[in-house]
C-alpha positions, 0 to 999 in steps of 0.5 A: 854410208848414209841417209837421205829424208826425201817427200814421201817419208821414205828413208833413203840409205846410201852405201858409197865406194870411190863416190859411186852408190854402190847400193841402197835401200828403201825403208819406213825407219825415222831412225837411222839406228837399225837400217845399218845391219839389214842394209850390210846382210842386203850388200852382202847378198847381192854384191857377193862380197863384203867391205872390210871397213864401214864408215857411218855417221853418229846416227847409226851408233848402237851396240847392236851394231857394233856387234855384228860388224865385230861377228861380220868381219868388219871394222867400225868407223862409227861417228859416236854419238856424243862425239862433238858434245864430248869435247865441250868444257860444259861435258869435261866438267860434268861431275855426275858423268861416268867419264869424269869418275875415278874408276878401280877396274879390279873392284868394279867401283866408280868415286864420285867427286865426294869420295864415295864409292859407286859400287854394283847394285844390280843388273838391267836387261832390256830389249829393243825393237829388233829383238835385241837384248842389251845389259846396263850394270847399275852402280849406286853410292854407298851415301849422299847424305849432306853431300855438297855436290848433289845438285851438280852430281844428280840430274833429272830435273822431273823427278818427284822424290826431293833432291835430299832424299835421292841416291845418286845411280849410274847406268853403265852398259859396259859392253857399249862402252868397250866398243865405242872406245875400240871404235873412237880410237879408230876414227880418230886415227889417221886412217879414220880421219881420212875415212870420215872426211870422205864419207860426209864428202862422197856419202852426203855429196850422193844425197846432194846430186840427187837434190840439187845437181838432179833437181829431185825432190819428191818420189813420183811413185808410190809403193816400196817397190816402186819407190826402190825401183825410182832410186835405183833409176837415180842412182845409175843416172848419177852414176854415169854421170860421176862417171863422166865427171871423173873421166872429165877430170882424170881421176877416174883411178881415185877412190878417196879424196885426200886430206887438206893439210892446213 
């Protein structure tokens, strides 16, 4: 899956299978975070059947997403969001990072650098633009008094209270966590390598036909209706023409590109 910011200001969402678009949607979202569920319910109707194993990129990671692939039936194979800067030495040396603490699973209790522990202070819940209810569990050091490494453990450069009189918290969403990591051990299996790879290759190639191959930049109608009705017209257009590259070129029974080995 994928998007395409075209003049106008309409977010156009791409579903791709075998490098065809097999649907799309239209809509207002800046963000790509909460097109993912309408757009698969909107599949899901009109197609009349569902795909197993949803590849996206980082832009649609949420836990609200992750879900309802779970209560769907689907698997996620879900870009995280702090996938890239995860790998920086800047981010592995992070002390003040959740992923860089020791953490006892039975006592629910995080050990800073210091050796201090970060135990359940309180629960927070709150509420998105969908309507969706997410849950952060609040961990708070028992003393950061004197503590050596307070510049380097607590951040937040605007706030008003004076680094030495600050407690160091984290905010865990516990929930979010579990399944990003279910899903980060998919993407960087085999399997999800290979899915990744011919997402940016098919879904963003689609977005690329239309703009370069097609020379299509700005929407010549106005309206939702008629703006989806544009991009469906597009869509067939580009279709039959990957149709006809395909049969071209003999690959008409290929639906994923293979990986190239180094």
């Amino acid at each position: 899956m994928g998007n395409g910011q075209l003049k106008s200001a309409y977010n156009l969402q791409h579903g791709v299978d075998s490098e065809y678009i097999t649907w799309l949607t239209i809509g207002p979202q800046p963000t790509d975070t909460t097109t993912l569920i309408p757009f698969l319910k909107d599949a899901q109707e009109h197609l009349k059947f569902k795909y197993k194993n949803i590849t996206a990129d980082a832009g649609y990671e949420s836990e609200e997403n992750y879900l309802f692939l779970e209560a769907n039936g689907q698997l996620s194979y879900i870009k995280t969001a702090n996938y890239e800067i995860s790998k920086t030495r800047k981010y592995k040396n992070d002390i003040g990072k959740i992923e860089n603490m020791e953490y006892d699973v039975k006592k629910d209790i995080y050990t800073c650098r210091n050796g201090k522990k970060l135990g359940v202070d309180h629960i927070r819940h709150s509420k998105n633009k969908t309507g969706y209810v997410s849950e952060k569990t609040i961990y708070k050091c028992e003393d950061c008094n004197g503590c050596s490494y307070k510049s380097e453990c607590i951040k937040g450069n605007n706030c008003k209270t004076p680094l030495e009189e600050r407690t160091k918290t984290l905010q865990v969403a516990k929930i979010f966590l579990k399944h990003r990591k279910e899903d980060l051990d998919r993407i960087l299996s085999e399997e999800g390598i290979l899915f990744r790879t011919n997402r940016s290759i098919q879904a963003e190639g689609s977005f690329g036909d239309l703009k370069q191959d097609m020379q299509f930049r700005r929407y010549l109608s106005k309206g939702n209706a008629n703006v989806l009705a544009e991009s469906t017209l597009l869509a067939m257009a580009r279709n039959i023409n990957k149709l006809h590259n395909k049969i071209q070129n003999g690959r008409t029974g290929t639906h994923l590109f293979p990986i190239k080995s180094a």
